[in-house]
N, C-alpha and C positions, 0 to 999 in steps of 0.2 A: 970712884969717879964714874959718872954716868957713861954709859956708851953714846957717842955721836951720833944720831939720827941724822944721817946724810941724803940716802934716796928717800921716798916715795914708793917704788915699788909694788912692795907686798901692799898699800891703799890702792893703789890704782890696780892693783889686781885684783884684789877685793871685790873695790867698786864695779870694773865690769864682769863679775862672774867667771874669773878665767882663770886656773890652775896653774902652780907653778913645771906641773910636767908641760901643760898643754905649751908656756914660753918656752921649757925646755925645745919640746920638740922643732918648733919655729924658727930658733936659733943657732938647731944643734949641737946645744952645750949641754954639760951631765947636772940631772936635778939637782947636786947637792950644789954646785956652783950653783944656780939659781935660788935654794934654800938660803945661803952664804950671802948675796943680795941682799933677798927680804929681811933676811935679819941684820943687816948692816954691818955684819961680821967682815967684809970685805966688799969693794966696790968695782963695781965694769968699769972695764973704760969710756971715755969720750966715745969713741967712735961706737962702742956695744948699745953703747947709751941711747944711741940715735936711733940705732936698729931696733930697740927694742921699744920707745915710742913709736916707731915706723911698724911695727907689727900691734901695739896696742891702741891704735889710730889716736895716737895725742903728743901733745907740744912737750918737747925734749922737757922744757920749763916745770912739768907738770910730775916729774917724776925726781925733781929735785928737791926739798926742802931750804924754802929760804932761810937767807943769814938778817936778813934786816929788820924781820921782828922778832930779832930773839933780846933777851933781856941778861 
């Protein structure tokens, strides 16, 4: 079974050139928790969620993977 691609994340961090220490640091969470993220191995919370579009200047929406066109 495939693993669930839930977040976004590790693209949107991609996209704006930003590290997963550099989130670490922002957050104050330990990089492997933020590794664990990008890789979908595990997911923040709602509320982390926000925080962390609120530090990567974009729409909570944007770091989620939608359900409605999947196949």
């Amino acid at each position: 079974m495939a693993k669930n691609e839930i977040n976004r994340i590790r693209v949107v961090l991609a996209e704006k050139g930003i590290t997963n220490k550099w989130l670490a640091e922002k957050l104050k969470k330990n990089p492997t928790t933020i590794s664990r993220w990008c890789s979908n191995e595990m997911q923040p919370s709602l509320e982390t969620l926000v925080k962390i579009a609120e530090k990567l200047a974009v729409d909570v929406k944007d770091l989620i993977n939608s359900t409605t066109n999947k196949r």
